[in-house]
NUDOPA-210036 format. One record per residue (C-alpha): residue in one letter; x negated, y, z negated. Coordinates in steps of 0.5 Angstrom, whole numbers, padded with zeros to 4 digits, always signed. Layout:
<recs>
AXYZ
...
</recs>
This chain:
<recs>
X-0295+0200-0160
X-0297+0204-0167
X-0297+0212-0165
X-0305+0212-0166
X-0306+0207-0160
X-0302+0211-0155
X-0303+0218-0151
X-0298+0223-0150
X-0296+0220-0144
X-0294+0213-0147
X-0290+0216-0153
X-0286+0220-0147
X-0285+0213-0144
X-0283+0209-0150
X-0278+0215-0152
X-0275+0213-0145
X-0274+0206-0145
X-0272+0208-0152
X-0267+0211-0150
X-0265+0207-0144
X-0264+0202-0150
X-0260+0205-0154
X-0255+0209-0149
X-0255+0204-0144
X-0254+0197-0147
X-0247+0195-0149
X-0247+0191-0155
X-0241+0187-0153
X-0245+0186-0146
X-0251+0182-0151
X-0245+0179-0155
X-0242+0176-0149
X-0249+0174-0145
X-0249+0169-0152
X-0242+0166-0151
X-0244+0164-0144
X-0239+0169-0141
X-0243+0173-0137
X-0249+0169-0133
X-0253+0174-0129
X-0252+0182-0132
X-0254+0185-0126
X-0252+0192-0129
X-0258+0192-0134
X-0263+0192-0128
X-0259+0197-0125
X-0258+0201-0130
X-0265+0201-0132
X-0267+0202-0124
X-0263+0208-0125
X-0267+0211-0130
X-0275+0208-0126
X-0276+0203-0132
X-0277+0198-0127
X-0284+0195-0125
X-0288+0201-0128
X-0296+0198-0126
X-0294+0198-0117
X-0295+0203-0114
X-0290+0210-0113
X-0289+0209-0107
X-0285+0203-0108
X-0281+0205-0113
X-0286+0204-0119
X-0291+0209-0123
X-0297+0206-0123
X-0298+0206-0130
X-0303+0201-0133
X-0301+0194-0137
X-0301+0199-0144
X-0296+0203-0141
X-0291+0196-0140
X-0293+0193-0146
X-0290+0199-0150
X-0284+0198-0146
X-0283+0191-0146
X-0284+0192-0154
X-0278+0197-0153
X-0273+0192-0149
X-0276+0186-0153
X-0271+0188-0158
X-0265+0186-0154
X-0267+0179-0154
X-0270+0174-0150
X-0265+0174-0144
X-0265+0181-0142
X-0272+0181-0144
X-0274+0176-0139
X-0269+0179-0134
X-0274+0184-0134
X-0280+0182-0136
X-0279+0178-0128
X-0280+0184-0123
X-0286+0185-0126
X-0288+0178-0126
X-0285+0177-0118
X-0288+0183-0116
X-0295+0182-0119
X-0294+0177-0114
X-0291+0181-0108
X-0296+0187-0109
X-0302+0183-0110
X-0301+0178-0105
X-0296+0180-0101
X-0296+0183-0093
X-0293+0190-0092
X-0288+0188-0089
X-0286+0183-0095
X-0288+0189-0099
X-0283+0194-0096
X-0277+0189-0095
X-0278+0186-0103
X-0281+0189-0108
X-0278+0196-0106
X-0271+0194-0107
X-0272+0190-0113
X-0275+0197-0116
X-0269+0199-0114
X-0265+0195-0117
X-0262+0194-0111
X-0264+0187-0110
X-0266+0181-0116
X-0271+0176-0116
X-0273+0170-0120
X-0278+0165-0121
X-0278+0158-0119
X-0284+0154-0122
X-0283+0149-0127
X-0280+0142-0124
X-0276+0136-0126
X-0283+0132-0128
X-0287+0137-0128
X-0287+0141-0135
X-0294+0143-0135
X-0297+0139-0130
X-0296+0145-0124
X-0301+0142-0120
X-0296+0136-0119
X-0291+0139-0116
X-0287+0136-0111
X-0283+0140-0107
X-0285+0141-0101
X-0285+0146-0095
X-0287+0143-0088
X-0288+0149-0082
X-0284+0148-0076
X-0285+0154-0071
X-0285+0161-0074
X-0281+0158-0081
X-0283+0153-0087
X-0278+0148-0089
X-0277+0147-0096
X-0275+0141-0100
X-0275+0140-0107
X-0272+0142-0115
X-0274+0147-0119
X-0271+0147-0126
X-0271+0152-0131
X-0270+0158-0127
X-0268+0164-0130
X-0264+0168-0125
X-0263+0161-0121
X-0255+0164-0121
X-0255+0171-0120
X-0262+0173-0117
X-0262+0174-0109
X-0269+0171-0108
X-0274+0167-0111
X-0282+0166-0111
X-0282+0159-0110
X-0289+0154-0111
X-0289+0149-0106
X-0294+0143-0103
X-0296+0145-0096
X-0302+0140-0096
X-0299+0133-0098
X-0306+0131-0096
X-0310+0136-0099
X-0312+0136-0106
X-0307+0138-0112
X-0311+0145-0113
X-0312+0146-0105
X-0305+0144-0103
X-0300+0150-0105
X-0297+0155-0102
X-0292+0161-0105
X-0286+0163-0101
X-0281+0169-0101
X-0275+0165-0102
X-0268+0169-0100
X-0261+0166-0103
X-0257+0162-0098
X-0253+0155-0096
X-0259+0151-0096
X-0261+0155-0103
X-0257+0152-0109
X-0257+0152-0117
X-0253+0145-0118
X-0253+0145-0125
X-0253+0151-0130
X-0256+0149-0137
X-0253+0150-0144
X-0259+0154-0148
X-0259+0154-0156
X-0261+0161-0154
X-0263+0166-0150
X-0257+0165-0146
X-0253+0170-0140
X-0259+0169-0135
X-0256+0164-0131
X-0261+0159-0132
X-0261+0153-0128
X-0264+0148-0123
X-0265+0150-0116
X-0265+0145-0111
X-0267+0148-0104
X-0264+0142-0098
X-0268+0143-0091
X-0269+0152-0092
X-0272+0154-0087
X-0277+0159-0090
X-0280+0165-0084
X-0287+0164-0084
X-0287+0172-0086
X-0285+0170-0094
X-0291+0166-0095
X-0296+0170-0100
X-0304+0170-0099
X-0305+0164-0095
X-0303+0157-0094
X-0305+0153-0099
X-0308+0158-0103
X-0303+0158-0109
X-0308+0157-0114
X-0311+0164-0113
X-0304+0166-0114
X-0301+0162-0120
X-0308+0164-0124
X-0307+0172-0123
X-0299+0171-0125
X-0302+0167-0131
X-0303+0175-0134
X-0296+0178-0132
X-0293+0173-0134
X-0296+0172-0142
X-0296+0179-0142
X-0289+0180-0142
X-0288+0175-0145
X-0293+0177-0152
X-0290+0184-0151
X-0282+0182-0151
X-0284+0178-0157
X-0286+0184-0162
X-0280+0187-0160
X-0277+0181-0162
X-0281+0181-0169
X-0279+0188-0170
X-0272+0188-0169
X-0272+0182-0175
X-0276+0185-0180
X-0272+0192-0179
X-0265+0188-0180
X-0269+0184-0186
X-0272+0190-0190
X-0267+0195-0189
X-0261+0189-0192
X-0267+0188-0198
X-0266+0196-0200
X-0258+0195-0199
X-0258+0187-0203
X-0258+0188-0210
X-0259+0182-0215
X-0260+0182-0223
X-0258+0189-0223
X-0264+0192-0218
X-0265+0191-0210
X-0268+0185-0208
X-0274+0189-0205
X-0277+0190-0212
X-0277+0182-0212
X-0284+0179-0211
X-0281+0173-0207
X-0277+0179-0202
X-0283+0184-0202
X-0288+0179-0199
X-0284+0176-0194
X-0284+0183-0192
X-0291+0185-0193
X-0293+0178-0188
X-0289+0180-0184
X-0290+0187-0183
X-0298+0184-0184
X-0297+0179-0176
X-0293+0184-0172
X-0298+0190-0173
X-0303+0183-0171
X-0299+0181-0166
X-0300+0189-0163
X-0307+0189-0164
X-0309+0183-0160
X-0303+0184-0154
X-0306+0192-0153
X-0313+0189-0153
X-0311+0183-0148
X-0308+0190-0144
X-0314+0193-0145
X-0318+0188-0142
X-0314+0187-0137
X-0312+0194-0134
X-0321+0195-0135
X-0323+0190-0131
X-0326+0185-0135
X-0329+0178-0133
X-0322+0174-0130
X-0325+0169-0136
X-0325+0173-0142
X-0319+0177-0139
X-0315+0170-0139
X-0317+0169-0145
X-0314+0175-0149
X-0308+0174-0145
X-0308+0167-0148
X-0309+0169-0155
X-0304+0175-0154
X-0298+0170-0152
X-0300+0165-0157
X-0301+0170-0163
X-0295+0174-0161
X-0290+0170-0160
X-0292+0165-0166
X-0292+0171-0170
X-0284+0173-0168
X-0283+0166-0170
X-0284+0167-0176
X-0282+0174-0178
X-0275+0171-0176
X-0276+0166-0180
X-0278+0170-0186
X-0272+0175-0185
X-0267+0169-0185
X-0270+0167-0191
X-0270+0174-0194
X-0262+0174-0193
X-0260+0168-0195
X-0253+0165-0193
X-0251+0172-0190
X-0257+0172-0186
X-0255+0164-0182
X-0248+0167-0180
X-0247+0172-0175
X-0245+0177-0179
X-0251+0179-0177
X-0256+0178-0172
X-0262+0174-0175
X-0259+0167-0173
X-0259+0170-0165
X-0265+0172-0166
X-0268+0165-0169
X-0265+0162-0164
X-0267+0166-0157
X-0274+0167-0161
X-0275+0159-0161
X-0276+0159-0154
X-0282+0163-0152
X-0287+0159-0156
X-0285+0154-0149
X-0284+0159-0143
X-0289+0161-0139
X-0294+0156-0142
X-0293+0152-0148
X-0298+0155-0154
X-0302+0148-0154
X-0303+0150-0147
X-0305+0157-0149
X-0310+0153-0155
X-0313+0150-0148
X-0315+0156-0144
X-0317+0159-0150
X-0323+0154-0153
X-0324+0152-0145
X-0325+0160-0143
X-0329+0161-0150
X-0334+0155-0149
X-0335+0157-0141
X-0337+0165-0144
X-0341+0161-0149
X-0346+0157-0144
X-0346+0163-0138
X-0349+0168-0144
X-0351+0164-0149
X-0354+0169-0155
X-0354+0176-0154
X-0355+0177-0162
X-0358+0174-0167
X-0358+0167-0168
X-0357+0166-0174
X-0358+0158-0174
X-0365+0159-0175
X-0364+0164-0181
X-0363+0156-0186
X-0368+0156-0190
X-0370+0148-0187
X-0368+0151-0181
X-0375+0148-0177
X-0374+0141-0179
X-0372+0139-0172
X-0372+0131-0173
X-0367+0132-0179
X-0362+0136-0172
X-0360+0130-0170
X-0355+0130-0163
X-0353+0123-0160
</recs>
């Protein structure tokens, strides 16, 4: 965020996470995570536990800060730099915890969302199946209750962290019977024998997570590890629509912003016709449009934060995430794009990191909802507002010089 948006605490945090990602993060660890060497970092949340960067918003007595959203926006801008992968890896402690700390019991809280602030355990999430995609409501993986425990059956694909991470949060139907929206549950779900990743993708970008498919045969599950009440996943799915937008939105500025920074610093380095390429109208524009759409994104994705961190209404607050996710994340799109473009050749090797970015940046317009599903619940959310409030302003409709010509309204 831009140092007029924030407070002094916020610029303290941001010089923090800075450092963590300056000091802490080897350059040959992100370099070995692209070429698939490493799989699962698990010292990157280590070390970032080590300094208390994880899960900022819960509360301290499990380990976090209980900063507000805005202040995880501005570390999320900070770690975006990295690329998608650590960036999601730690992007999911708080999607996980959100989960936990919201709908978890004590106990679930103490023996999970702890250790994870502590870096001493790792989560992932596990929603999206095979014939899923969008369609959540479809899931088919099923948790049958027996006793004190449920027994899980199903796949769950695209899990980042499904090697490597030592418990999930997994979606299951409870309620074969019931319809889609009342018949889900959401569980706690530890690695074991019965709890596999049985294929690992190969990923244009966004690689060294350890993405894969998880196929879970007959766990057993114990009836503790369920969040809020059976059958009620719904209410859970809907409030991890914001941890899980918003992180994704404020990685993607700190995507945007490693690109332009690379691209604009080359541009005054590059000299062509006797003169730096950034003295030319077709360089110093792309710069301009880009620096134009990452201080956009910024100012929606704050606005989106702020509504949440006050308590909007829930509809207005899905909103603006939606638009935050959509806006920042097409808008990194593009500022990639255009610092590929500012480079020319050199910028499509790996002489520099423009062409990595290119290729993890891709990926976050599809995660955590696709921009066509955000388009969904931006006009669905505004058209609801629209009827329950109708106009509190002028209604400029009748301001129309024939505006009384009522026949000539014609609506079927």
């Amino acid at each position: 965020m831009l140092d007029c948006m924030m407070s002094n605490e916020e610029k303290k945090l941001q010089e923090e996470v800075r450092a963590f990602v300056k000091e802490d993060i080897d350059r040959q660890l992100l370099r070995d995570m692209d070429e698939d060497k490493i799989r699962y970092p698990r010292q990157f949340l280590e070390k970032a536990a080590s300094r208390n960067l994880l899960g900022l918003r819960f509360p301290e007595k499990y380990g976090g800060r209980g900063m507000p959203w805005v202040s995880e926006i501005i570390a999320l801008e900070e770690v975006g730099v990295l690329g998608t992968s650590l960036g999601c890896l730690y992007s999911l402690v708080s999607i996980v915890g959100e989960a936990i700390d919201k709908f978890g019991s004590d106990y679930l809280k103490e023996k999970y969302l702890k250790p994870t602030l502590e870096g001493k355990l790792t989560c992932a999430e596990a929603l999206t199946e095979p014939r899923g995609g969008s369609d959540f409501f479809g899931a088919t993986c099923t948790a049958i209750k027996e006793g004190d425990h449920y027994v899980l059956n199903g796949q769950k694909r695209f899990v980042v962290g499904s090697e490597g991470a030592d418990y999930f949060m997994v979606y299951a139907r409870t309620n074969p019977e019931a319809p889609p929206h009342k018949s889900i549950s959401a569980f706690i779900v530890e690695r074991s024998p019965e709890v596999r990743a049985e294929y690992l993708y190969g990923l244009m970008g966004t690689r060294g997570g350890g993405t894969g498919r998880l196929v879970f045969k007959d766990a057993r599950v114990p009836a503790e590890n369920l969040l809020g009440e059976e059958n009620n996943g719904a209410a859970i799915f809907y409030q991890m629509m914001i941890p899980e937008r918003m992180t994704s939105a404020g990685g993607a500025i700190g995507m945007g912003r490693a690109a332009l920074e690379v691209a604009a610093r080359y541009s005054t380095r590059r000299k062509a016709f006797g003169q730096e390429i950034k003295n030319f109208q077709g360089v110093s524009f792309k710069v301009a449009d880009s620096i134009t759409s990452l201080d956009t994104a910024r100012g929606i994705v704050y606005l989106a934060a702020r509504s949440v961190d006050a308590g909007d209404l829930p509809g207005r607050s899905r909103r603006l995430v939606s638009e935050a996710k959509k806006v920042a994340t097409e808008n990194a799109w593009q500022i990639v794009n255009n610092a590929l473009q500012v480079m020319g050749g050199i910028g499509y090797t790996n002489v520099y990191p423009i062409e990595k970015m290119l290729r993890d940046v891709r990926l976050i317009m599809i995660w955590t909802g696709t921009n066509e599903i955000m388009d969904l619940i931006i006009q669905h959310e505004y058209y609801r507002e629209l009827a329950k409030e109708g106009f509190k302003g002028r209604d400029i409709e009748f301001d129309a010089p024939e505006a009384d010509q009522e026949e000539e309204k014609i609506y079927e």
